[in-house]
C-alpha positions as CSV (number, residue, x, y, z in Angstrom):
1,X,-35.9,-37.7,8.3
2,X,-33.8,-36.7,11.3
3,X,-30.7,-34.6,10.2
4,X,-28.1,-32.9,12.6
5,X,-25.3,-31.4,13.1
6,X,-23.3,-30.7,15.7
7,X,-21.0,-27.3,15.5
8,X,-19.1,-25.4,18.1
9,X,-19.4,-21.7,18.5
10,X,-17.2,-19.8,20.7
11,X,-19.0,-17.0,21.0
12,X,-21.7,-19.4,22.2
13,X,-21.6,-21.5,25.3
14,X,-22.6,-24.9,24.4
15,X,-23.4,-26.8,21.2
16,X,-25.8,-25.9,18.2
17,X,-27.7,-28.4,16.0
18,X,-28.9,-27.8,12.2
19,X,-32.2,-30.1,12.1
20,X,-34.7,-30.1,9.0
21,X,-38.8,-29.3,10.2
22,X,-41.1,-32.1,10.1
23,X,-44.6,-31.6,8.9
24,X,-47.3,-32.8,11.4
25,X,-50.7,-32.6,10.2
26,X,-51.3,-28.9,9.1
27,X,-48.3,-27.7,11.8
28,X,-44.3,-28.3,11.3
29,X,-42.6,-29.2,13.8
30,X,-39.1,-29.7,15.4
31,X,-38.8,-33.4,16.4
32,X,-36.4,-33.7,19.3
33,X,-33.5,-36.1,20.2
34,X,-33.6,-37.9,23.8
35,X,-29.6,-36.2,23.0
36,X,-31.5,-32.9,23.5
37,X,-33.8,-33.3,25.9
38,X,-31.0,-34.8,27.7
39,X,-28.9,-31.2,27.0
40,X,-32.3,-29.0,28.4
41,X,-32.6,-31.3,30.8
42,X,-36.0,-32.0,30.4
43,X,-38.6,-35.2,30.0
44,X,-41.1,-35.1,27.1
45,X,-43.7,-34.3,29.5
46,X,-42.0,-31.4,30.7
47,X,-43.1,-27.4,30.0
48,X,-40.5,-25.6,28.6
49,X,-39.9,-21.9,28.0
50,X,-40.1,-20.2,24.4
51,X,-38.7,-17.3,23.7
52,X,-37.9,-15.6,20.5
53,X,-34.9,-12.7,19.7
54,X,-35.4,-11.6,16.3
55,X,-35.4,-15.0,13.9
56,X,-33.8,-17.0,17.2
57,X,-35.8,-19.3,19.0
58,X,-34.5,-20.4,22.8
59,X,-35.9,-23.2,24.1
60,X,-35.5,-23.4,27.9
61,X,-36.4,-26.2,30.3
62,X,-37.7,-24.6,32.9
63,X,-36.5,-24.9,36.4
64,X,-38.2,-27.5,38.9
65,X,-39.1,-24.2,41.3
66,X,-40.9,-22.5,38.1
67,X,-42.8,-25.6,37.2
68,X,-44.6,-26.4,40.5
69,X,-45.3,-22.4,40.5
70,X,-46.7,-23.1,37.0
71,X,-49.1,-26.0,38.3
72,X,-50.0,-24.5,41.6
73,X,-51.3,-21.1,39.5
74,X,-53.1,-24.1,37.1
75,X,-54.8,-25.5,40.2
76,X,-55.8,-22.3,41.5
77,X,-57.3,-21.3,38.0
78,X,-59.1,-24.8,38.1
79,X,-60.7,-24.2,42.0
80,X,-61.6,-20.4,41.0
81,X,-63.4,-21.3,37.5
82,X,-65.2,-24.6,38.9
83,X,-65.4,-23.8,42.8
84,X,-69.3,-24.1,43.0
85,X,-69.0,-27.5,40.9
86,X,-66.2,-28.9,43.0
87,X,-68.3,-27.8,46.5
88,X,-71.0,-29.6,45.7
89,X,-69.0,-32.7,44.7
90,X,-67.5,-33.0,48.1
91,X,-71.1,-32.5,49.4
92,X,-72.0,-35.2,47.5
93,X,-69.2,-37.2,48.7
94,X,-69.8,-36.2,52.5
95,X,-73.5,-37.4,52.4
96,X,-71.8,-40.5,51.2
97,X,-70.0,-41.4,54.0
98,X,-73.1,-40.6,56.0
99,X,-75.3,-43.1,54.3
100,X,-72.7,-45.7,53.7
């Protein structure tokens, strides 16, 4: 059951939403409008930001310049843990081209 409100603060720039927690499995979790991706600005395949000030939680969509920094350090990670596997595939795939 999806239940909302929508307040104004002052003190706050924007709009806040009371929502109830859904349980998933063993996990709860905060289902979110295509309303509030909209206002974050963010896909459902997106990475967002968490942060936490005392018992606030900020969600942030994060910035198209922080995300490809995000993948590229991914990559990186993937090519340092795996380097000797992926050389040998693109041996593999050279000798390939030889024979073919």
């Amino acid at each position: 059951m999806i239940e909302y409100e929508l307040c104004y603060n002052p003190h706050i720039e924007g709009i806040e939403m009371r929502k109830k927690l859904t349980t998933v499995g063993n996990s709860v979790a905060l289902v979110m409008t295509r309303d509030m991706l909209g206002l974050l600005g963010i896909k459902t395949s997106d990475e967002i930001e968490i942060s936490f000030s005392g018992r606030t939680m900020l969600l942030r969509g994060l910035p198209e310049a922080e995300r490809a920094e995000s993948v590229s350090r991914a990559i990186d990670q993937v090519f340092e843990r795996h380097d000797g596997a992926l050389r040998r595939l693109a041996t593999l795939g050279d000798e390939a081209d030889t024979k073919g």
